[in-house]
NUTI-53014 format. One record per residue: x, y, z of N, C-alpha, C in turn. Coordinates in steps of 0.02 Angstrom, whole numbers, padded with zeros to 5 digits, always signed. Layout:
residues N
XYZXYZXYZ...
***
This chain:
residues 369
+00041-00060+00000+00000+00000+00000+00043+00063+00000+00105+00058-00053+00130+00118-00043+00170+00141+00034+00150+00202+00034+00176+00256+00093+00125+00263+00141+00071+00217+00127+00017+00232+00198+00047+00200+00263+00019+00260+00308+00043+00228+00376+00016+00184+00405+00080+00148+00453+00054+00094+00479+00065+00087+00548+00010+00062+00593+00007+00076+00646+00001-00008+00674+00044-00042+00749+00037-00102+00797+00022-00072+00872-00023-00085+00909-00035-00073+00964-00010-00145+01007+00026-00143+01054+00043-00238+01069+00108-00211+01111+00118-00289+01148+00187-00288+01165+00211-00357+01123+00275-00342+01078+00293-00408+01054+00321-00473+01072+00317-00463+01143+00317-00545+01179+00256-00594+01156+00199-00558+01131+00113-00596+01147+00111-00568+01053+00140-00519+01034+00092-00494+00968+00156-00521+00920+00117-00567+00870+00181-00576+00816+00181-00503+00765+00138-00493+00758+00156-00437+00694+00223-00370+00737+00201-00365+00789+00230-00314+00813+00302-00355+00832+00315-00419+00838+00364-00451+00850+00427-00442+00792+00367-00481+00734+00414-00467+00671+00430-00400+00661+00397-00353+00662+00439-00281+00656+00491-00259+00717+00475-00266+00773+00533-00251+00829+00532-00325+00877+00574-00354+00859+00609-00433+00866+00649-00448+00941+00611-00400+00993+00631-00392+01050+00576-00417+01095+00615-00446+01148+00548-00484+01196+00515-00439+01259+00496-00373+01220+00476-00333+01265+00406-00356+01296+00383-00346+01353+00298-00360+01378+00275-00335+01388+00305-00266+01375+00238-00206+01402+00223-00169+01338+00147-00149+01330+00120-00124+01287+00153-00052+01244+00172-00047+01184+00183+00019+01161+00126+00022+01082+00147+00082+01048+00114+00092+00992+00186+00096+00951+00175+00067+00887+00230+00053+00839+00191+00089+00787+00245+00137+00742+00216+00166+00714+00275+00157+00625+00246+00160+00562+00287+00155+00520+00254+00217+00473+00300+00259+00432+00272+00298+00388+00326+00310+00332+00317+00277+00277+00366+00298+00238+00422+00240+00260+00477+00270+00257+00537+00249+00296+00574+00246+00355+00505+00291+00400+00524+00314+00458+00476+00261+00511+00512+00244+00563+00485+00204+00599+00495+00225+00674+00448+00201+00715+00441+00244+00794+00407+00203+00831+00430+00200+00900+00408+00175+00960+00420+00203+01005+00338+00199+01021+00348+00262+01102+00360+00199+01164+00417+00192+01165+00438+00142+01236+00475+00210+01267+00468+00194+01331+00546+00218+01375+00590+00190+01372+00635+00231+01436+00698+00239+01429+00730+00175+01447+00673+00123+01486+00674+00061+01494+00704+00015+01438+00668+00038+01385+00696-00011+01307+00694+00027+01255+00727+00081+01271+00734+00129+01211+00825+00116+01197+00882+00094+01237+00931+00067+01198+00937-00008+01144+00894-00040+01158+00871-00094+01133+00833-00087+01075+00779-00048+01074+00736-00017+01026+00779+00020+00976+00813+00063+01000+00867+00113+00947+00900+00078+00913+00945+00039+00952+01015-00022+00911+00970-00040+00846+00892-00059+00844+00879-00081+00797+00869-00046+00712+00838+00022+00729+00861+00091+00684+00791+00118+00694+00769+00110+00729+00678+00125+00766+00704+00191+00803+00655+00238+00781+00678+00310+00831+00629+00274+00881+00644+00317+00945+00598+00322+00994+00595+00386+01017+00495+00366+01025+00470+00431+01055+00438+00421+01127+00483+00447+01186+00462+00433+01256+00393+00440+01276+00344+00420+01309+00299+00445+01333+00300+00494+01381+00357+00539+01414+00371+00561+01430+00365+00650+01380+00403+00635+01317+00391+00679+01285+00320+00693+01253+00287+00655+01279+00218+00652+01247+00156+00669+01295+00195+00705+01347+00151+00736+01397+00110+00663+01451+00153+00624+01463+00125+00568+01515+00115+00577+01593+00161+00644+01608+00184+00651+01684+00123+00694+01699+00092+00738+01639+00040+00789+01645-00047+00747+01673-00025+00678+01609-00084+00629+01617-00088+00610+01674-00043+00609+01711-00053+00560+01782-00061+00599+01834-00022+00665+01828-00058+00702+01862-00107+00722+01871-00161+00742+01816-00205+00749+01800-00278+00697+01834-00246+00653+01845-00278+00576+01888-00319+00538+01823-00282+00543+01770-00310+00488+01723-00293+00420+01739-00331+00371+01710-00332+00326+01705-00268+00264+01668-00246+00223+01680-00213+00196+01630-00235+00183+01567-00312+00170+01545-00323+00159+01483-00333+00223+01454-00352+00273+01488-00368+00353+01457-00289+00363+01457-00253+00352+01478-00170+00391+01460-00137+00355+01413-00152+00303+01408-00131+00243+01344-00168+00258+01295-00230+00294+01275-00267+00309+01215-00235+00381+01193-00219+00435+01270-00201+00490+01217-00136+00493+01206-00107+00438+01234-00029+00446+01217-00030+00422+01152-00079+00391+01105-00083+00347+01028-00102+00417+01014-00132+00458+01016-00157+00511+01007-00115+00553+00968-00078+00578+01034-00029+00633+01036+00056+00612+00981+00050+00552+00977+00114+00498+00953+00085+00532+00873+00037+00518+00865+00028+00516+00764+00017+00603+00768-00010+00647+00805-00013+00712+00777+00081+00743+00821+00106+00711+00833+00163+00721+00817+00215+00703+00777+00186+00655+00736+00195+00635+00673+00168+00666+00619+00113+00687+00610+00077+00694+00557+00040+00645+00526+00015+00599+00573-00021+00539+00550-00102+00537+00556-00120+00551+00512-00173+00578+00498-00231+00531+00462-00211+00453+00449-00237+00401+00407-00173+00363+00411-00208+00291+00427-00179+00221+00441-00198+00166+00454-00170+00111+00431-00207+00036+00413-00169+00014+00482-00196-00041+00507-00206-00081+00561-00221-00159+00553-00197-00195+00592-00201-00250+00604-00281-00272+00620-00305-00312+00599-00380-00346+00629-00363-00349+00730-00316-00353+00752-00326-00359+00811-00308-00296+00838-00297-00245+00806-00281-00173+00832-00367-00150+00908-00313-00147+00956-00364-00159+01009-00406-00063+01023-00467-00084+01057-00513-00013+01034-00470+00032+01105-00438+00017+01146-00398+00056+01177-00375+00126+01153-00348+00098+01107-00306+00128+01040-00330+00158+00994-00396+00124+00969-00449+00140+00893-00493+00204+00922-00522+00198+00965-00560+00233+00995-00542+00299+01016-00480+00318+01055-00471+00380+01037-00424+00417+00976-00397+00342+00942-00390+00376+00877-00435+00424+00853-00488+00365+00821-00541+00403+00783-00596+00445+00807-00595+00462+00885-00614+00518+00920-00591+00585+00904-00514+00581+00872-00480+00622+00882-00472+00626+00805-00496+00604+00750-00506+00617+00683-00468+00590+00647-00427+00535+00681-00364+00493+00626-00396+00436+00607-00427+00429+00526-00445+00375+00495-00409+00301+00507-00437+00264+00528-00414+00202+00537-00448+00144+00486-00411+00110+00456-00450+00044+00397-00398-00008+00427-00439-00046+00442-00420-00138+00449-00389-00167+00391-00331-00186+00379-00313-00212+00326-00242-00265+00334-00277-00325+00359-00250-00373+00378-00206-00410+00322-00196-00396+00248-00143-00421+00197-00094-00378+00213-00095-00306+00232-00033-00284+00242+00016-00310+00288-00028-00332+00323+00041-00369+00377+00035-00442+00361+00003-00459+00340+00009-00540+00320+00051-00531+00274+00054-00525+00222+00120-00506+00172+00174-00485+00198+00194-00451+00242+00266-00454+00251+00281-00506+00314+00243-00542+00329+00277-00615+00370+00273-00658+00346+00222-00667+00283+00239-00726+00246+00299-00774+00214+00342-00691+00187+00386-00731+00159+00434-00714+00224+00482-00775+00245+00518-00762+00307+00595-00743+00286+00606-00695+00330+00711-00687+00368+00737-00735+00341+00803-00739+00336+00844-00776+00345+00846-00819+00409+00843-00765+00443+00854-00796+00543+00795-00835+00546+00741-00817+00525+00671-00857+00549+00664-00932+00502+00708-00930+00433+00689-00982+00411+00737-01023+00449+00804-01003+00464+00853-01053+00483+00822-01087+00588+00768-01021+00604+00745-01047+00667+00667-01090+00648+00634-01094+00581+00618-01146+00573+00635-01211+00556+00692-01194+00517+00726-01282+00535+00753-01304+00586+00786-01261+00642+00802-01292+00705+00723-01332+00736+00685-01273+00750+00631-01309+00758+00615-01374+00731+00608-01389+00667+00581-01432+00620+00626-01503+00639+00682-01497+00657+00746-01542+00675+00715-01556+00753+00706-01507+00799+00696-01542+00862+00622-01588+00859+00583-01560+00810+00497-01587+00801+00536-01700+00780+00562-01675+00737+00588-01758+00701+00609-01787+00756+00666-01759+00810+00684-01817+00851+00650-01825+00909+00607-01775+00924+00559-01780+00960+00503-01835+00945+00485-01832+00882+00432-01878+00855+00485-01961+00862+00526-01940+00860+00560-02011+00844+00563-02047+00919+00571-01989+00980+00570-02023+01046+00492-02052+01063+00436-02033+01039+00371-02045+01040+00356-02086+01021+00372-02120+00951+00379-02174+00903+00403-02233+00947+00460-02224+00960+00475-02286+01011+00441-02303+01072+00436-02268+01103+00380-02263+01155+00325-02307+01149+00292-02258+01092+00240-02274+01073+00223-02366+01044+00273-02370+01006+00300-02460+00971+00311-02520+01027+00354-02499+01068+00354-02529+01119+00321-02549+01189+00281-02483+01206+00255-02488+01237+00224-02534+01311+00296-02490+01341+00260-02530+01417+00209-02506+01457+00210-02557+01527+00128-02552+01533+00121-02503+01567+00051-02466+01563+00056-02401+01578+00091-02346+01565+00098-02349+01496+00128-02286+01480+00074-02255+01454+00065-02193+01474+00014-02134+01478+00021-02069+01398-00016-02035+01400-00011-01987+01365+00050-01930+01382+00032-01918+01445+00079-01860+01477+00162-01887+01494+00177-01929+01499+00245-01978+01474+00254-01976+01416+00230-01979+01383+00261-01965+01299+00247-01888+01286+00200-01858+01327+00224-01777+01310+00287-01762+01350+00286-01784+01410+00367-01743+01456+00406-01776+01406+00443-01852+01390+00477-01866+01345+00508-01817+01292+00448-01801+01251+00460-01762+01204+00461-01697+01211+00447-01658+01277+00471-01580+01296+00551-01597+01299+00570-01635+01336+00660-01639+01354+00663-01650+01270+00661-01674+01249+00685-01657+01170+00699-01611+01153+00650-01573+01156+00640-01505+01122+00679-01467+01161+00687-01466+01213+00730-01423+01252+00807-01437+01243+00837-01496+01210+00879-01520+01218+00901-01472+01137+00859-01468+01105+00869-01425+01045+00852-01369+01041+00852-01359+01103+00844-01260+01111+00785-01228+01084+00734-01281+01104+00661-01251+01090+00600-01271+01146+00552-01227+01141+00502-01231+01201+00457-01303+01182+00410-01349+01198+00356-01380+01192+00293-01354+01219+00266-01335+01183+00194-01314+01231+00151-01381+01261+00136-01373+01316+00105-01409+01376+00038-01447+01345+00007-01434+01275-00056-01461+01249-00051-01495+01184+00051-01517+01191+00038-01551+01108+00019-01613+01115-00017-01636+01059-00058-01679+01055-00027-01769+01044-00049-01804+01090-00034-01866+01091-00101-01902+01126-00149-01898+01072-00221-01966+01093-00200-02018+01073-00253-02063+01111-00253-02124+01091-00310-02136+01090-00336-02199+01057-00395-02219+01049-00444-02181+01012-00531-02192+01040-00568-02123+01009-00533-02080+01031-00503-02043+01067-00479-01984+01095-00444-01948+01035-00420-01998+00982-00387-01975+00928-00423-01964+00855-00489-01960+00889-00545-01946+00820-00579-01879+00839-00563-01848+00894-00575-01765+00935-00538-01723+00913-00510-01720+00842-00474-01629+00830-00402-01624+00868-00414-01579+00914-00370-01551+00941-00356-01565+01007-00393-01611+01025-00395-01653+01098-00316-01665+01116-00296-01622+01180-00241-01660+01193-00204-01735+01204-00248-01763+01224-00250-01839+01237-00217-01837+01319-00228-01907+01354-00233-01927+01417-00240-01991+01426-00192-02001+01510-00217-02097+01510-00153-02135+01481-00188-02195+01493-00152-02240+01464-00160-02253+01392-00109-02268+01370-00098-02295+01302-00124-02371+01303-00173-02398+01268-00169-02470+01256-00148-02507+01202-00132-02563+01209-00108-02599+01154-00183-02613+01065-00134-02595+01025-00171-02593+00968-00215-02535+00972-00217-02481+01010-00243-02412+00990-00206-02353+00941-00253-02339+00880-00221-02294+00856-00200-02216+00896-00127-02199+00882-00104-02145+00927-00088-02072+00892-00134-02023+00899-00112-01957+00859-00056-01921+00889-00006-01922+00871+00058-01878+00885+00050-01808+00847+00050-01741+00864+00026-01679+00840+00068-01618+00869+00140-01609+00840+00175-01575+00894+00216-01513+00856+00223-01463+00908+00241-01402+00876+00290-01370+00918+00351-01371+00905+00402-01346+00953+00408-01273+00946+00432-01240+00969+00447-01176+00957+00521-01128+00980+00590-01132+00933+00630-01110+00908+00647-01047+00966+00665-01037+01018+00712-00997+01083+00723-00934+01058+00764-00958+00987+00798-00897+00964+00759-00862+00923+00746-00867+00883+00692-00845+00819+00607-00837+00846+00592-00897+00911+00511-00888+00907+00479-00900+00865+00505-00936+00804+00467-00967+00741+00441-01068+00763+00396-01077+00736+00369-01135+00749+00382-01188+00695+00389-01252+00717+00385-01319+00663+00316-01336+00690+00280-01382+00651+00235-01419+00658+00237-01494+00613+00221-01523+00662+00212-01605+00601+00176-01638+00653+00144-01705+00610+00112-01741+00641+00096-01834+00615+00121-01873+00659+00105-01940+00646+00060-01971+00698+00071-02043+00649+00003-02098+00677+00030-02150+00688+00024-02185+00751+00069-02256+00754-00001-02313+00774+00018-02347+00787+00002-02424+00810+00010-02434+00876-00008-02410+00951+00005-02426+00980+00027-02508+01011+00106-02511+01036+00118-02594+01020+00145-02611+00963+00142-02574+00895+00191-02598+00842+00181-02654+00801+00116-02678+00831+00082-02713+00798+00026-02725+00734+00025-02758+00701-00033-02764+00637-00097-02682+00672-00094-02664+00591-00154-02586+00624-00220-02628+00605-00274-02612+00667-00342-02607+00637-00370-02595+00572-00401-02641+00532-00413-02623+00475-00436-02565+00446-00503-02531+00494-00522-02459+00454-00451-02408+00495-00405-02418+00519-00354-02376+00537-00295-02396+00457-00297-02444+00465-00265-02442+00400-00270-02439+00324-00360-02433+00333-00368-02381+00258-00366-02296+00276-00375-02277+00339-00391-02218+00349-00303-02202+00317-00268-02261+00365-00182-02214+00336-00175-02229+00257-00189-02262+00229-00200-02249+00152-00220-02221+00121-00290-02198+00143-00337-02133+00116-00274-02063+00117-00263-02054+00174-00216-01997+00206-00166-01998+00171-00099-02074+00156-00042-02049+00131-00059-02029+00045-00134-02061+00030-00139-02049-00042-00160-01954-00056-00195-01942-00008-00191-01883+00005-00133-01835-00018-00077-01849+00036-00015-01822+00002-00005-01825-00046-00001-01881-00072+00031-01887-00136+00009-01845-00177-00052-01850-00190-00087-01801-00216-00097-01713-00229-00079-01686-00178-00071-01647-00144+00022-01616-00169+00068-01656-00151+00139-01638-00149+00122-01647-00252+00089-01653-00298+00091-01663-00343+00075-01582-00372+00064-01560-00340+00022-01485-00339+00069-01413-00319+00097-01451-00256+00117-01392-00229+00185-01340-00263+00179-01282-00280+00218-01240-00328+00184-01167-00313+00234-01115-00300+00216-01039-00316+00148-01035-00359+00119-00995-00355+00037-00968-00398-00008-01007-00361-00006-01077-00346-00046-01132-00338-00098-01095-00288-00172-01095-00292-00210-01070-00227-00208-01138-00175-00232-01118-00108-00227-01149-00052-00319-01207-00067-00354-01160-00103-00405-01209-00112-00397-01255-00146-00378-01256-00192-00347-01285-00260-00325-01355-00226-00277-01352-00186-00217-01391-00158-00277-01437-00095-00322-01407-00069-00365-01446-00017-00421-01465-00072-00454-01453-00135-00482-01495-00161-00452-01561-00182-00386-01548-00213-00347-01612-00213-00339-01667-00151-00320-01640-00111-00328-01682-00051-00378-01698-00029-00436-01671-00029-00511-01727-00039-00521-01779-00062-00498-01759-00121-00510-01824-00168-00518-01906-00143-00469-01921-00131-00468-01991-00125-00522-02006-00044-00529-01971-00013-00572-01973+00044-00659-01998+00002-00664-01930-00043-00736-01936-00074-00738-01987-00120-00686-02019-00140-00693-02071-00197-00692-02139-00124-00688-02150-00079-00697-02173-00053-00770-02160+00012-00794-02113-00008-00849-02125+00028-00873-02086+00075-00777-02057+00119-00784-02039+00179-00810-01955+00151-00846-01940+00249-00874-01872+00214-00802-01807+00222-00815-01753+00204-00786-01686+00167-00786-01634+00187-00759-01588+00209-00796-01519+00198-00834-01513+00135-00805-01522+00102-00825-01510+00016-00887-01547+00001-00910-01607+00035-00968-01648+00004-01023-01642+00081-01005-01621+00131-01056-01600+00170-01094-01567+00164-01160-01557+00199-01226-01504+00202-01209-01460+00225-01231-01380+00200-01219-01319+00239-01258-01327+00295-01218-01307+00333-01229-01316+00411-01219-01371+00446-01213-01415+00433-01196-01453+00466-01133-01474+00471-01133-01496+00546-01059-01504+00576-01039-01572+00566-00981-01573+00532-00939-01615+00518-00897-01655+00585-00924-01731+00624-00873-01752+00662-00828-01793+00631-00848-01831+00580-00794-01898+00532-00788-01889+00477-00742-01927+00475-00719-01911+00386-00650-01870+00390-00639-01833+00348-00595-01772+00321-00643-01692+00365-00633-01693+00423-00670-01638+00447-00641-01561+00455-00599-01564+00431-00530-01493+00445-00519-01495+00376-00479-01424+00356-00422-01404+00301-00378-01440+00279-00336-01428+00252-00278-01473+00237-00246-01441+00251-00215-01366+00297-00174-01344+00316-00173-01257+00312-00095-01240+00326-00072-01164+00386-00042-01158+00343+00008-01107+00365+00066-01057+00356+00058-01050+00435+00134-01079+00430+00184-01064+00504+00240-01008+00495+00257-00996+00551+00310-00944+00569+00308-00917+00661+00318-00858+00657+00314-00826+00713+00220-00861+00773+00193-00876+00719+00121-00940+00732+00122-01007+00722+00118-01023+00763+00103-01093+00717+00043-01112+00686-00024-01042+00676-00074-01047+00622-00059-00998+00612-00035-00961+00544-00045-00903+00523-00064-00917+00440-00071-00855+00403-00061-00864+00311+00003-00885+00297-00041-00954+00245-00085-00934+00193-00113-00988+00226-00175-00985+00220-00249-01031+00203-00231-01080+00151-00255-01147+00177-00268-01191+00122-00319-01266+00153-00377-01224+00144-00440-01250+00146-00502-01203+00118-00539-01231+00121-00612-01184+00085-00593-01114+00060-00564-01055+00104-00536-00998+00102-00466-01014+00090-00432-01006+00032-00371-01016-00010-00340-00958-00039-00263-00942-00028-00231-00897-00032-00166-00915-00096-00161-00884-00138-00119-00907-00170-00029-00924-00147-00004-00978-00159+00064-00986-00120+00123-00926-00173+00147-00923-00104+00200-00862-00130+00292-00927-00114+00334-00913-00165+00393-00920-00142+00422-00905-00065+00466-00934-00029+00443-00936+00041+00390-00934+00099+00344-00963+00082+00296-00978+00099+00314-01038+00168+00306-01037+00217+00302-01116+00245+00235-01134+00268+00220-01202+00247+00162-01216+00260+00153-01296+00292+00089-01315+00310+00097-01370+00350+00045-01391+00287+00056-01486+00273+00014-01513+00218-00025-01574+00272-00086-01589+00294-00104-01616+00363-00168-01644+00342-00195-01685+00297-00242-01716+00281-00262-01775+00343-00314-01782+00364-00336-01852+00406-00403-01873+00389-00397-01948+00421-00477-01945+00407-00497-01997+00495-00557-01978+00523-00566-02009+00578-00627-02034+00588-00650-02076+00650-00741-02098+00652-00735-02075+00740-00796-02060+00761-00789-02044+00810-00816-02115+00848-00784-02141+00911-00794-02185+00968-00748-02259+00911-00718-02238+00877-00658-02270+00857-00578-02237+00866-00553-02184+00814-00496-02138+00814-00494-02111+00750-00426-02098+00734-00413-02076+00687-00317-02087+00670-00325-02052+00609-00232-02042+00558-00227-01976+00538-00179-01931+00559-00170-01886+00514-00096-01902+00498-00076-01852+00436-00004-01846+00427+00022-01786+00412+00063-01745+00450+00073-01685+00420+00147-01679+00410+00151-01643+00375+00223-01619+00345+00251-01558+00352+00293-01531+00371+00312-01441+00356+00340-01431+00293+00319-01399+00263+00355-01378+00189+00367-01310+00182+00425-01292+00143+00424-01233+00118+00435-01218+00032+00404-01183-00002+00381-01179-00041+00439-01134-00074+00479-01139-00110+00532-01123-00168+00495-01086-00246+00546-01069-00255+00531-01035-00314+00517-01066-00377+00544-01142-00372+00499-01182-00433+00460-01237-00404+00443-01242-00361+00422-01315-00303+00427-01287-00231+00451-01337-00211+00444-01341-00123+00517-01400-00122+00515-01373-00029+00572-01427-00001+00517-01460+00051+00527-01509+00058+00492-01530+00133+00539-01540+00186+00510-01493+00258+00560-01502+00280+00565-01552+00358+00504-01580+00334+00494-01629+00393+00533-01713+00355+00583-01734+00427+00607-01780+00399+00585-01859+00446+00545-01867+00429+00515-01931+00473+00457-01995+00428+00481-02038+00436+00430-02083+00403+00361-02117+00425+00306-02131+00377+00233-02101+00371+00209-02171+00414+00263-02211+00425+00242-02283+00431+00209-02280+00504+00141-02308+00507+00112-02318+00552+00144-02377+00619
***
């Protein structure tokens, strides 16, 4: 959009957009401001050497008449609105696009105060799409601790002694991740049984023998704050799979195939999840795509076929129903399943990143149940 200004209200510990522009693990709230070539954050003197090193002027709240506000016996949210205030008409900011989560703290005495505000959530989706250098190389660290992590789960999981639980194969696989200099969040997913035909169900309990097991895990990168995601399906026990478990993982790896046959720059994100339907609906199972409006989908192919990761581990591009065309550096997750409920389920996902004539995949683990 040109030279229109651009405005983040956030602290970038919690806000990725405001992260990716100032890459500091600050937690307290400022207004980030861009115009042109000129860029500004009203932090103090607290993280204004930190803020500067980066080539970000800073404008104190101090210089912005804050000591007057408090004297005055305002409020913290009334001194946080006119300090956004006073920040752009000391700029000259007079009209500016915003994030969909730009909070009314902020909006409200903006546009009290006559500075046009428009929501325009591609502007910042476009410049995190395609990633850094630093962020792609902290998605492959990630992507590396996700594999041997999955690989300590796998065994676990194959072997399986008695009473081994869900939350044992999640601690397992946090020391992994930590061991590769990345966080585990406390809700990645390891069901078993039906528990593994519920979405996003963390899973719990014991593991039993011959239950299918959803492994669903997303580390997240120390340095960078960028995310891997992937996801497998085992056999609990390592034994012969249940028969509708082992067309479901056929339906699924045919899926891919299908799917990785596709994936290339221009390609839309719908495009790429009609393909991955396919073999589900030629087999029977239900769809987004072949379901009734309105009605809620529990079995079958009930989700997208996938994200765009980074600084999220859901962000753009879309690739389900709502489809975004893939851009060169793109990373995306490819995650087809199909499940029955008060049985389980298979998914398989992959991290890929998307190149200028194709893709690399950068998940390195095998599909074998």
């Amino acid at each position: 959009m040109g030279n229109v200004a651009r405005l983040i209200y956030g602290a970038p510990e919690v806000n990725a957009d405001l992260f990716h522009a100032v890459p500091l693990g600050i937690g307290d709230p400022f207004l980030y401001l861009e115009d042109g070539d000129r860029r500004v954050a009203t932090v103090s003197v607290l993280e204004a050497d930190k803020v500067s090193a980066l080539g970000i002027e800073v404008l104190d709240p101090a210089q912005l008449g804050q000591d007057e506000l408090i004297a005055a016996g305002k409020d913290r949210v009334e001194i946080e609105g006119e300090l956004c205030v006073r920040a752009c008409r000391e700029l000259g900011i007079a009209a500016a696009v915003v994030p969909p989560e730009f909070p009314l703290l902020a909006a409200d005495p903006l546009r009290a105060a006559g500075i046009e505000l428009t929501i325009d959530a591609g502007v910042f989706v476009e410049r995190r799409r395609i990633k850094t250098g630093a962020q792609l190389e902290g998605i492959r660290r990630a992507q590396k601790a996700a594999d041997a992590a999955m690989g300590v789960a796998a065994s676990l999981i194959r072997d399986l002694r008695p009473g081994l639980t869900s939350e044992d194969v999640r601690a397992a696989m946090a020391e992994v991740a930590e061991e590769h200099g990345c966080d585990m969040p406390g809700d990645v997913i390891v069901s078993h049984g039906p528990q593994s035909a519920l979405g996003h169900e963390s899973g719990y309990g014991e593991i039993l023998a011959g239950e299918p097991v959803v492994v669903d895990i997303w580390p997240r990168d120390k340095a960078s704050r960028c995310y891997a995601d992937m996801t497998r399906t085992f056999v609990a026990g390592g034994g012969e799979p249940p028969a509708e478990l082992a067309e479901f993982w056929r339906l699924t790896k045919d899926s891919l195939d299908r799917v990785y046959a596709e994936v290339r720059p221009g390609v839309n994100g719908r495009l790429l999840f009609e393909r991955s339907s396919q073999p589900y609906i030629e087999a029977g199972k239900p769809t987004q795509l072949t379901k009734q409006p309105g009605e809620v989908l529990e079995d079958g192919y009930f989700h997208g076929l996938g994200h765009g990761v980074g600084l999220e581990v859901h962000e753009r591009p879309n690739l389900g129903r709502l489809g975004d065309d893939l851009l060169p550096g793109d990373v995306i997750t490819l995650e087809p399943g199909c499940y029955r409920r008060g049985f389980g389920g298979c998914r398989l996902e992959d991290l890929v990143l998307v190149t200028d004539d194709g893709y690399e995949t950068l998940t390195d683990f095998p599909y074998d149940l």
